[in-house]
N, CA, C and O atoms as CSV, one atom per row, in Angstrom:
chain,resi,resn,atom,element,x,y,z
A,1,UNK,N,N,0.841,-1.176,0.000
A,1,UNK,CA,C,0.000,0.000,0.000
A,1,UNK,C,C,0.887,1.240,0.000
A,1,UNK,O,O,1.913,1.228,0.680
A,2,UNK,N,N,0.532,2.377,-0.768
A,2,UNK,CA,C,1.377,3.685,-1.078
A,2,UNK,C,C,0.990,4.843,0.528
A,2,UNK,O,O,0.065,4.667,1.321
A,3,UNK,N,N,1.741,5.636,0.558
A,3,UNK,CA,C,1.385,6.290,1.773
A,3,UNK,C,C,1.658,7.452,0.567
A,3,UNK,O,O,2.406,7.833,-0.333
A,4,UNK,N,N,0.296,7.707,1.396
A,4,UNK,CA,C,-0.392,9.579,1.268
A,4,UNK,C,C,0.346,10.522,1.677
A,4,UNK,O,O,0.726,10.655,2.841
A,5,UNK,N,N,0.670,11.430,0.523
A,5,UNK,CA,C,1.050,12.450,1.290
A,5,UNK,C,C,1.701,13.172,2.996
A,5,UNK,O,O,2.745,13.390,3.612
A,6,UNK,N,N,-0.296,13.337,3.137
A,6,UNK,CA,C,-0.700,13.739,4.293
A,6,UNK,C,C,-0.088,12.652,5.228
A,6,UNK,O,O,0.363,12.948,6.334
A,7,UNK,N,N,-0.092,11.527,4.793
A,7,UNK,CA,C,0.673,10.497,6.303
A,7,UNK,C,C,2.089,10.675,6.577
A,7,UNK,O,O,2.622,10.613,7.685
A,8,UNK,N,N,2.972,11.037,4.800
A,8,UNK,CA,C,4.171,10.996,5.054
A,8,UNK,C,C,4.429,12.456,5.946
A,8,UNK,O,O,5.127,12.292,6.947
A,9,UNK,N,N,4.052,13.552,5.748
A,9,UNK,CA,C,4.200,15.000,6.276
A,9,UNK,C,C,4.270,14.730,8.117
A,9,UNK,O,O,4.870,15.365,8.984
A,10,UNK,N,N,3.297,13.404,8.211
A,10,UNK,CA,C,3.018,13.105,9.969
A,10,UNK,C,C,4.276,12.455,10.221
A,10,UNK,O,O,4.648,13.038,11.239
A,11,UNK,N,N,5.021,11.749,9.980
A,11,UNK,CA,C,6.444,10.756,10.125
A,11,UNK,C,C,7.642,12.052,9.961
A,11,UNK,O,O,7.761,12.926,9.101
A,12,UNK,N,N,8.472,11.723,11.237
A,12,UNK,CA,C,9.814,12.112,10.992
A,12,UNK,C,C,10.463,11.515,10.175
A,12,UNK,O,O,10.047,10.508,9.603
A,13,UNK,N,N,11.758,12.112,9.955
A,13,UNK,CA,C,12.915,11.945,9.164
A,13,UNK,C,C,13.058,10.779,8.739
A,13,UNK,O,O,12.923,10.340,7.597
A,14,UNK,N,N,13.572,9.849,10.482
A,14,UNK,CA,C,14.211,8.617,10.782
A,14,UNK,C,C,12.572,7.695,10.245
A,14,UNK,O,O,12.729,6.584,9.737
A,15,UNK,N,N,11.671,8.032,10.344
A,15,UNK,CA,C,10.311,7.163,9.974
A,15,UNK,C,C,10.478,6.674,8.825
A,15,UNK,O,O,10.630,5.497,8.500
A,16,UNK,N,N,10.438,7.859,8.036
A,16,UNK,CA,C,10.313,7.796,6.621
A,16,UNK,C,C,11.305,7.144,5.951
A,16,UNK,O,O,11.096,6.670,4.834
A,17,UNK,N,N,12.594,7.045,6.621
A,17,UNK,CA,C,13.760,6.601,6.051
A,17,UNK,C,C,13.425,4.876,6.501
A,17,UNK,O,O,13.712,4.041,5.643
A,18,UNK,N,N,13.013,4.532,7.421
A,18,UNK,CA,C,12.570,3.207,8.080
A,18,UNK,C,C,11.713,2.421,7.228
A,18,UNK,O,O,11.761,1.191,7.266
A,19,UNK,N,N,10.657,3.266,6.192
A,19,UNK,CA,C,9.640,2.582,5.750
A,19,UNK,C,C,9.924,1.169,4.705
A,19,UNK,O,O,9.324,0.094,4.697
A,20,UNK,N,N,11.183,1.689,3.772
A,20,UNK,CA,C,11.583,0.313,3.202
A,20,UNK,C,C,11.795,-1.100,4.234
A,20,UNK,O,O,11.683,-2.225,3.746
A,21,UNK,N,N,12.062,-0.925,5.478
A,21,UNK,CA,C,12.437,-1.937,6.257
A,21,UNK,C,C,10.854,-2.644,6.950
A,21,UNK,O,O,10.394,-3.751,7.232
A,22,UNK,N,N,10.539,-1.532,6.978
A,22,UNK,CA,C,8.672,-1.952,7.424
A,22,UNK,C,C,8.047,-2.977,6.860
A,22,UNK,O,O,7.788,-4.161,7.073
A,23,UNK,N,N,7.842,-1.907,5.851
A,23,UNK,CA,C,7.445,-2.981,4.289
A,23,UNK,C,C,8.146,-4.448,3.902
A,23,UNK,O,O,7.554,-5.422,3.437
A,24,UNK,N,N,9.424,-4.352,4.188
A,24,UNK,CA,C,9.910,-5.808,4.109
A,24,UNK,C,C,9.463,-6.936,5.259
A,24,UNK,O,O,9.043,-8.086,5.131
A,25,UNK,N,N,9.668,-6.307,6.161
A,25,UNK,CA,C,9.066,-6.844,7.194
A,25,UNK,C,C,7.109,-7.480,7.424
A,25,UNK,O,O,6.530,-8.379,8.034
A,26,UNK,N,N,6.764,-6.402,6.555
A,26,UNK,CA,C,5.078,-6.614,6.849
A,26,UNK,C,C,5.238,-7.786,5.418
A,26,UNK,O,O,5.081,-8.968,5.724
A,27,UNK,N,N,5.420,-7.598,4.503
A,27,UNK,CA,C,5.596,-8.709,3.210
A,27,UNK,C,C,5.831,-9.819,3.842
A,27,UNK,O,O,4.968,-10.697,3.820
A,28,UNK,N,N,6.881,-9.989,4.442
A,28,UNK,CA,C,7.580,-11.372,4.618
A,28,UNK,C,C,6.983,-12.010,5.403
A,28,UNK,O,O,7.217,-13.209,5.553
A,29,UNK,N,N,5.922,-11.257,6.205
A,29,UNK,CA,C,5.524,-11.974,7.680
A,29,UNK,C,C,3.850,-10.912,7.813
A,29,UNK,O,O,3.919,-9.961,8.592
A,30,UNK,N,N,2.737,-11.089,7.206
A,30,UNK,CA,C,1.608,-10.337,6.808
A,30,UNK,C,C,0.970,-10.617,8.564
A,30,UNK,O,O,0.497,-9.750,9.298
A,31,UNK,N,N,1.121,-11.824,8.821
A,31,UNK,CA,C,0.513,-12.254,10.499
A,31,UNK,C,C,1.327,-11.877,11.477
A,31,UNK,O,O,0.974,-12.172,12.619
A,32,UNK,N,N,2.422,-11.246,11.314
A,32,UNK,CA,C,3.164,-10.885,12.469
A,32,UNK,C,C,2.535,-9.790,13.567
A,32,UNK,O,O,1.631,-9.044,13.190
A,33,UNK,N,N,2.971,-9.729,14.744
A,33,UNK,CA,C,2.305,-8.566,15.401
A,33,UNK,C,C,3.192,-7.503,15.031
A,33,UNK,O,O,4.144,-7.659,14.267
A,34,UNK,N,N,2.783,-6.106,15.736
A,34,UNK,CA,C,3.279,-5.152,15.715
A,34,UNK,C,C,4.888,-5.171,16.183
A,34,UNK,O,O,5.914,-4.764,15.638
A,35,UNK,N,N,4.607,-5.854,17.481
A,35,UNK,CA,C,6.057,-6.177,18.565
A,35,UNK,C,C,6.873,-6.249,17.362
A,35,UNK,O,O,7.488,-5.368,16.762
A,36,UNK,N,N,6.702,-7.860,17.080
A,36,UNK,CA,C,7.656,-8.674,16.176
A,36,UNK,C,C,8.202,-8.107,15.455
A,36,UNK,O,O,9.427,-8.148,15.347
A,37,UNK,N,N,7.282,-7.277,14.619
A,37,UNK,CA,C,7.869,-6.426,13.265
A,37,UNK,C,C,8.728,-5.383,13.691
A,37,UNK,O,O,9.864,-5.273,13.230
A,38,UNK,N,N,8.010,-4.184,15.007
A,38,UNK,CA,C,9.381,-3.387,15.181
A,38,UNK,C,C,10.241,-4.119,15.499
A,38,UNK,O,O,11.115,-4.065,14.634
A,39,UNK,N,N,10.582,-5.009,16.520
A,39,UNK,CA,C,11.415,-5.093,16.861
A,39,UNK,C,C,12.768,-5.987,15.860
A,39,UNK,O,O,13.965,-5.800,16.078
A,40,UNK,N,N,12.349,-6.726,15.020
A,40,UNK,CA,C,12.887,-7.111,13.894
A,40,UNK,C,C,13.561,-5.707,13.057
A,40,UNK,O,O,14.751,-5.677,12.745
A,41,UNK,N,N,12.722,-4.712,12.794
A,41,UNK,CA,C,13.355,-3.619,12.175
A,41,UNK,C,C,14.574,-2.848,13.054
A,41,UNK,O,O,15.648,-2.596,12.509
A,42,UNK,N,N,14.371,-2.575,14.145
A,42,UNK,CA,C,15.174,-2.651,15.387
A,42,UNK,C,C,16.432,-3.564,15.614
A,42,UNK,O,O,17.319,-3.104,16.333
A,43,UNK,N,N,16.599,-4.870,15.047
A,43,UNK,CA,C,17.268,-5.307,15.150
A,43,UNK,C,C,18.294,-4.939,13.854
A,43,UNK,O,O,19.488,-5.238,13.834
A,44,UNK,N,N,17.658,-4.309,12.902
A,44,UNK,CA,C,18.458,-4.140,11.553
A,44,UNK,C,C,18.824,-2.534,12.069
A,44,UNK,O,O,18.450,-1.887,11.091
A,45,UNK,N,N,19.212,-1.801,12.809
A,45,UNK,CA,C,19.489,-0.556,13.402
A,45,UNK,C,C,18.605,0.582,13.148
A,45,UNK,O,O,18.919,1.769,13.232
A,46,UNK,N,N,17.390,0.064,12.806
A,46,UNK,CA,C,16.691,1.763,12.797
A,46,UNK,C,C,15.910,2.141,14.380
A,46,UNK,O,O,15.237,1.297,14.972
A,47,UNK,N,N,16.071,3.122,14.752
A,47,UNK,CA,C,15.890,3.879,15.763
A,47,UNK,C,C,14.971,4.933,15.540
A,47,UNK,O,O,15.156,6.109,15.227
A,48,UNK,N,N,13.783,4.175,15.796
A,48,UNK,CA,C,12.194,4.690,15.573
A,48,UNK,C,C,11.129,5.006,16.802
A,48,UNK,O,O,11.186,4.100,17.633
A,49,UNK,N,N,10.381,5.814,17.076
A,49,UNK,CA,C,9.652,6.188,17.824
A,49,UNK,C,C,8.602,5.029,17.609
A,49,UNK,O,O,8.529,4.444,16.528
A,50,UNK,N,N,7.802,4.724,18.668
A,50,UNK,CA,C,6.696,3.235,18.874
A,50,UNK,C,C,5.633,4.124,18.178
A,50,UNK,O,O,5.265,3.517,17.171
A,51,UNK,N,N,4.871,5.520,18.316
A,51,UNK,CA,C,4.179,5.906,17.832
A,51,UNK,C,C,3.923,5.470,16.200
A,51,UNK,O,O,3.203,4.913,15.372
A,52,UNK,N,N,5.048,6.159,16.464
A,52,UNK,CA,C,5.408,5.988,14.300
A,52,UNK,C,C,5.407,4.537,13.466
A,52,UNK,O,O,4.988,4.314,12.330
A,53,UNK,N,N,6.060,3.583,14.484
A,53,UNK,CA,C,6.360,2.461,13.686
A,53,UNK,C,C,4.998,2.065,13.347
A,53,UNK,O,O,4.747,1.497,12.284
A,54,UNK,N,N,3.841,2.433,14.480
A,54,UNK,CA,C,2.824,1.334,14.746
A,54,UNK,C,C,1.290,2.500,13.445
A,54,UNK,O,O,0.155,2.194,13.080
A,55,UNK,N,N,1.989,3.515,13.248
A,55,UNK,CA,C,1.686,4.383,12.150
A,55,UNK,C,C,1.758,4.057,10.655
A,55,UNK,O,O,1.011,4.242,9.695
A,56,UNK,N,N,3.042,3.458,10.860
A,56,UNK,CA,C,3.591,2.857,9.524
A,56,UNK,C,C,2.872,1.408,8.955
A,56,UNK,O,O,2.319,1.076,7.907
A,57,UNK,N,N,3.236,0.666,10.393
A,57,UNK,CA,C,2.449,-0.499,10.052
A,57,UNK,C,C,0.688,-0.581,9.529
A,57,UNK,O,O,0.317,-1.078,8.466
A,58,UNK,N,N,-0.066,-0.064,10.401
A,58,UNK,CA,C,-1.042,0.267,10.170
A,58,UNK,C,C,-1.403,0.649,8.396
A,58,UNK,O,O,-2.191,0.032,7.678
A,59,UNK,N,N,-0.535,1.871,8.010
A,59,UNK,CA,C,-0.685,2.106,6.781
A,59,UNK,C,C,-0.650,0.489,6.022
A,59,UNK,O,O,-1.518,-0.203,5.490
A,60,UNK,N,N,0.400,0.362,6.209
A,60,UNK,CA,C,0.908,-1.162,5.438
A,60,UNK,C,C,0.251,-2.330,5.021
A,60,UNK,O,O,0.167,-2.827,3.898
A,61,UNK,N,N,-0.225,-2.707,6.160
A,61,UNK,CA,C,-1.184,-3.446,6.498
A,61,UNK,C,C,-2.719,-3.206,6.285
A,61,UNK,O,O,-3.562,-4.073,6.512
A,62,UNK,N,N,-3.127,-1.369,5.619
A,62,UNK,CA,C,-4.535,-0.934,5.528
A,62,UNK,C,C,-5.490,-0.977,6.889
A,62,UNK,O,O,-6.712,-0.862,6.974
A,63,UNK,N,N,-4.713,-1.139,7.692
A,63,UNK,CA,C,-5.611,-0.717,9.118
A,63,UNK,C,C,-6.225,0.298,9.472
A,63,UNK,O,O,-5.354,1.119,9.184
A,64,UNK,N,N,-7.023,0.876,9.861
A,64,UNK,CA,C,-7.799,1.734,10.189
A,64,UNK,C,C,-7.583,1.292,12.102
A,64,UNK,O,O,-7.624,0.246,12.750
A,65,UNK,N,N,-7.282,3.190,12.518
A,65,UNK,CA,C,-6.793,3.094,13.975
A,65,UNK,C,C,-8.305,2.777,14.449
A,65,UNK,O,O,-9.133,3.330,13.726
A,66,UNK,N,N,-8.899,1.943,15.595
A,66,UNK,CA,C,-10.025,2.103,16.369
A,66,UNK,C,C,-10.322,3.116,17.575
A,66,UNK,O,O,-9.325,3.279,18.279
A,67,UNK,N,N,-11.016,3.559,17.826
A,67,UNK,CA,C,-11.917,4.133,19.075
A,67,UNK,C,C,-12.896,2.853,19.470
A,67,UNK,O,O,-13.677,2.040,18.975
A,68,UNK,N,N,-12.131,3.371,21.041
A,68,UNK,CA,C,-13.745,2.451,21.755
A,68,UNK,C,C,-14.679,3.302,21.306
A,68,UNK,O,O,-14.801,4.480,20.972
A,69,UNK,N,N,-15.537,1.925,21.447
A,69,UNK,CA,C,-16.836,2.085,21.014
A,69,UNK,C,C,-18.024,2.984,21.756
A,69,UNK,O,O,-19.061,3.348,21.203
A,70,UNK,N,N,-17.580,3.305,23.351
A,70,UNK,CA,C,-18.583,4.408,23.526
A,70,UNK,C,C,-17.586,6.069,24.373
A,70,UNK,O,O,-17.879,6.804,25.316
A,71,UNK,N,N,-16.253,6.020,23.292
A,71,UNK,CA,C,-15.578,7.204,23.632
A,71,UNK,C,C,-16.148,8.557,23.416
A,71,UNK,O,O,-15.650,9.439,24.116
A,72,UNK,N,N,-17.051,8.892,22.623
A,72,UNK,CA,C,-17.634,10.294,22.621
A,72,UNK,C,C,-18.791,10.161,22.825
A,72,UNK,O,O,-19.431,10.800,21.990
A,73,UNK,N,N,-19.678,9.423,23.827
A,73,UNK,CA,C,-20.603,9.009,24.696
A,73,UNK,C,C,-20.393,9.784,25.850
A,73,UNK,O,O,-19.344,9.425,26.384
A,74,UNK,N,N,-20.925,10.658,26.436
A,74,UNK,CA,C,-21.250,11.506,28.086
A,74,UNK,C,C,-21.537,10.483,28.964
A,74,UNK,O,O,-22.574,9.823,28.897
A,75,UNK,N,N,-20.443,10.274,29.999
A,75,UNK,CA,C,-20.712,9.179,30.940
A,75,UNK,C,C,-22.090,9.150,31.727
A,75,UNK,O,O,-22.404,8.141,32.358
A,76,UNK,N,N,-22.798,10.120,31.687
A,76,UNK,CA,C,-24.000,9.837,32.390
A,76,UNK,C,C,-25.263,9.156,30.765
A,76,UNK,O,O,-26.461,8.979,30.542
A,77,UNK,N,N,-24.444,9.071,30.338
A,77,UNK,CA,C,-25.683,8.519,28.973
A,77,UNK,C,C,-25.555,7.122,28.542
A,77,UNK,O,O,-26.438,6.589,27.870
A,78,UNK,N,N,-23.959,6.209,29.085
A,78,UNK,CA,C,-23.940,5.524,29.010
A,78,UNK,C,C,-25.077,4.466,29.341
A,78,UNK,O,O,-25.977,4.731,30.138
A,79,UNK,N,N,-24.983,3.291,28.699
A,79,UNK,CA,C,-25.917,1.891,29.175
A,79,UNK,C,C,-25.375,1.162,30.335
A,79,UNK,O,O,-24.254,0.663,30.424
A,80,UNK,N,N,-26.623,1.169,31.498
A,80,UNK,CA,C,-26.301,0.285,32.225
A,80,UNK,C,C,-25.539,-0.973,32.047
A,80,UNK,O,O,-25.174,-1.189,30.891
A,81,UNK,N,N,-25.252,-1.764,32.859
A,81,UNK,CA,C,-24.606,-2.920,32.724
A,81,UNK,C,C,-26.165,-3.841,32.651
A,81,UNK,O,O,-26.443,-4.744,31.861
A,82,UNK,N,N,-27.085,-3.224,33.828
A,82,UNK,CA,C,-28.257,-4.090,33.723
A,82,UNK,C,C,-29.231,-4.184,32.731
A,82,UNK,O,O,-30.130,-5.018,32.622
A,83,UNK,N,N,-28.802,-2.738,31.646
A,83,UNK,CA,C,-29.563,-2.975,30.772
A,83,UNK,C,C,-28.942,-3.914,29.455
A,83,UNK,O,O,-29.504,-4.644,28.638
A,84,UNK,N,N,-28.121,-3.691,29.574
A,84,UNK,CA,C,-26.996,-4.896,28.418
A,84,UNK,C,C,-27.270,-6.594,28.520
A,84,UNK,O,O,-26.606,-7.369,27.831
């Protein structure tokens, strides 16, 4: 998957320079976790912020970040437990 613009402008320097190693990493191993993969890239010397890597991957992989499901819910509007 190509990264947008707008995603690359969000990644530092050292990110952007990292992404060929990402990508090899997400190819070779599509089921790997996040861990695995930084830390595999990590082991090849890039020195990356956790934010970013898990930025990168995401792209890579076509993930879409989640929100819980009742985060812009007013805690007094929430559903009981007894009504669930």
């Amino acid at each position: 998957m190509a990264f947008t613009g707008e995603a690359l402008s969000l990644l530092t320097k050292g990110a952007r320079a990292a992404i060929p190693f990402f990508r090899a990493a997400v190819e070779a191993a599509p089921s790997a976790s996040s861990e695995d993969i930084i830390g595999a890239v990590r082991e090849l010397g890039a020195s990356i912020r956790r934010t970013d890597a898990l930025a990168i991957i995401r792209q890579l992989k076509g993930n879409q970040l989640q929100r819980p499901a009742f985060a812009s819910i007013p805690l007094n509007n929430l559903p009981s437990t007894r009504s669930m």
